[in-house]
C-alpha positions as CSV (number, residue, x, y, z in Angstrom):
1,X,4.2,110.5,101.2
2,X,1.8,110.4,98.5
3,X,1.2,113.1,95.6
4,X,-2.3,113.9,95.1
5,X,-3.2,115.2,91.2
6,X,-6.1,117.7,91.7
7,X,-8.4,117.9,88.5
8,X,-10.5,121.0,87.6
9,X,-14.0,120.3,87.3
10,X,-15.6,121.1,84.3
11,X,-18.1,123.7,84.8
12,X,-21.5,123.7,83.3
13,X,-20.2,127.5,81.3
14,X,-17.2,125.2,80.2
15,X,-19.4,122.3,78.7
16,X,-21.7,124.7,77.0
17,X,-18.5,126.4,75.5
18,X,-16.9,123.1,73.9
19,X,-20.4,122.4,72.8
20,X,-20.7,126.0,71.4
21,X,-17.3,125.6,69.5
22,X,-18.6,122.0,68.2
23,X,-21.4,123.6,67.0
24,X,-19.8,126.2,65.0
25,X,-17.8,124.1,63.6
26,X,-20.2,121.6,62.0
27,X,-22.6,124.8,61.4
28,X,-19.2,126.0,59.2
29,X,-18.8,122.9,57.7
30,X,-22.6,123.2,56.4
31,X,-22.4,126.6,55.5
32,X,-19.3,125.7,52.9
33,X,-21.7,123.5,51.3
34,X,-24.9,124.8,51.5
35,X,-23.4,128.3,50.1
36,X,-22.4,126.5,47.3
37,X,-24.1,128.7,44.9
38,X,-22.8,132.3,46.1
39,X,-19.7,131.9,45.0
40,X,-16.1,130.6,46.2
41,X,-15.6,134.0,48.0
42,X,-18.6,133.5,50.5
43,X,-18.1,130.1,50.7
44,X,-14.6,130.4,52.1
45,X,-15.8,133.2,54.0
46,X,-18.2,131.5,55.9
47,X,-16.4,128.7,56.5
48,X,-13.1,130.4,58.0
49,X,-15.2,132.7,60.0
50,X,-17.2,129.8,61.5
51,X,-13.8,127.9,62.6
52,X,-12.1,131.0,63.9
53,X,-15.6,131.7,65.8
54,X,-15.5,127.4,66.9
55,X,-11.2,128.2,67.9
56,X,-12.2,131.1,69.6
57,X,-14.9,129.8,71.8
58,X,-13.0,126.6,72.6
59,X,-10.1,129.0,73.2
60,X,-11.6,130.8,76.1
61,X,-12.5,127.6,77.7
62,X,-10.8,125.5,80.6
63,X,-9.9,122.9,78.2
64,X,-8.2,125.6,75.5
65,X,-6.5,127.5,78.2
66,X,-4.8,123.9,79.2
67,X,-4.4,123.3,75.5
68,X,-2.4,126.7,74.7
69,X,-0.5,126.1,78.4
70,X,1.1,122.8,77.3
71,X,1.6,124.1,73.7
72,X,3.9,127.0,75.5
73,X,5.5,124.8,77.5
74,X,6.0,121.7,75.2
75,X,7.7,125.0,72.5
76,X,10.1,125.5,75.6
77,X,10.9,122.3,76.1
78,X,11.4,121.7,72.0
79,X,13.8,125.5,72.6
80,X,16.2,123.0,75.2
81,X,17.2,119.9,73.0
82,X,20.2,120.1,71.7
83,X,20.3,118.9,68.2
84,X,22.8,117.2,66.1
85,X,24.9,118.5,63.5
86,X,25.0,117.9,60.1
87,X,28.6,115.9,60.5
88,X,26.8,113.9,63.6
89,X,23.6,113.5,61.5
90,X,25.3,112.1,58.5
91,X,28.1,110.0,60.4
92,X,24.6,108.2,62.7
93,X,23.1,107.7,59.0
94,X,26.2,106.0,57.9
95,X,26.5,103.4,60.9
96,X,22.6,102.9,60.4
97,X,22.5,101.6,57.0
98,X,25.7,99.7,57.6
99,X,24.5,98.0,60.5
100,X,21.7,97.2,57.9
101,X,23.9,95.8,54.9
102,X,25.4,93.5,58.1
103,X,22.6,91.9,58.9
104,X,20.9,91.3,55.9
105,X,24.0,89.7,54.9
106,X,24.2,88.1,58.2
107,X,20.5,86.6,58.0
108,X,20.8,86.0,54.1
109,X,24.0,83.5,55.5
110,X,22.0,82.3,58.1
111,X,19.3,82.0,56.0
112,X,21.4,79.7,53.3
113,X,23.6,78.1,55.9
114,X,19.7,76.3,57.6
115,X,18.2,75.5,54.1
116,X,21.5,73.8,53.5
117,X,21.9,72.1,56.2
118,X,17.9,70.9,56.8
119,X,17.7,69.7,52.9
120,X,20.7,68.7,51.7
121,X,22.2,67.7,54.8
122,X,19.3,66.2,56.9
123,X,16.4,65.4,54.2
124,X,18.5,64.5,51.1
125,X,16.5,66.8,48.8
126,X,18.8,68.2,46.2
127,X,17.8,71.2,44.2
């Protein structure tokens, strides 16, 4: 039996929002600079009320309501996982940076144990 995945189609209102929301956005990003000379006040002004307008807009389309859908739902999933205590957290740190020190002692060995053996040993090359 074989799942089918059924895809909304974009509707020409939807691709006019996201284009909408794109161009408030870059029309807030100009109006920051371009209102240089009014002061930090409207400049800020301008350009948080063009992104909230942008958010907004893309917010009421397909492709927001999805967006704010899997935010909700990856939040509940985030809500399930059980996390570690600080005893657990600290004891897995331990055993991490042991199992370090091991093998960089290990491959330092290893390391010395071939360089002796390939030029002392085999080549004749002493130091």
């Amino acid at each position: 039996m074989a799942t089918s995945q059924i895809e909304t189609v974009s509707t020409g209102a939807d691709k006019a929002k996201l284009a909408a929301a794109v161009v408030l956005a870059v029309g807030a990003i100009v109006a920051f600079y371009v209102l240089s000379r009014q002061g930090a006040l409207v400049q800020w002004g301008a350009l948080l009320i063009g992104l909230a307008a942008a958010v907004g807009t893309f917010a009421s389309s397909e492709n927001g309501r999805r967006l704010w859908s899997f935010g909700r739902d990856s939040w509940r999933e985030v809500k399930k996982v059980v996390w570690p205590t600080r005893k657990e957290s600290l004891q897995m740190t331990a055993y991490v940076f042991g199992f370090v020190v091991i093998m960089a002692i290990f491959l330092w060995l290893t390391d010395k144990t071939v360089e002796w053996v390939f030029y002392d040993l085999l080549l004749g090359w002493r130091k």
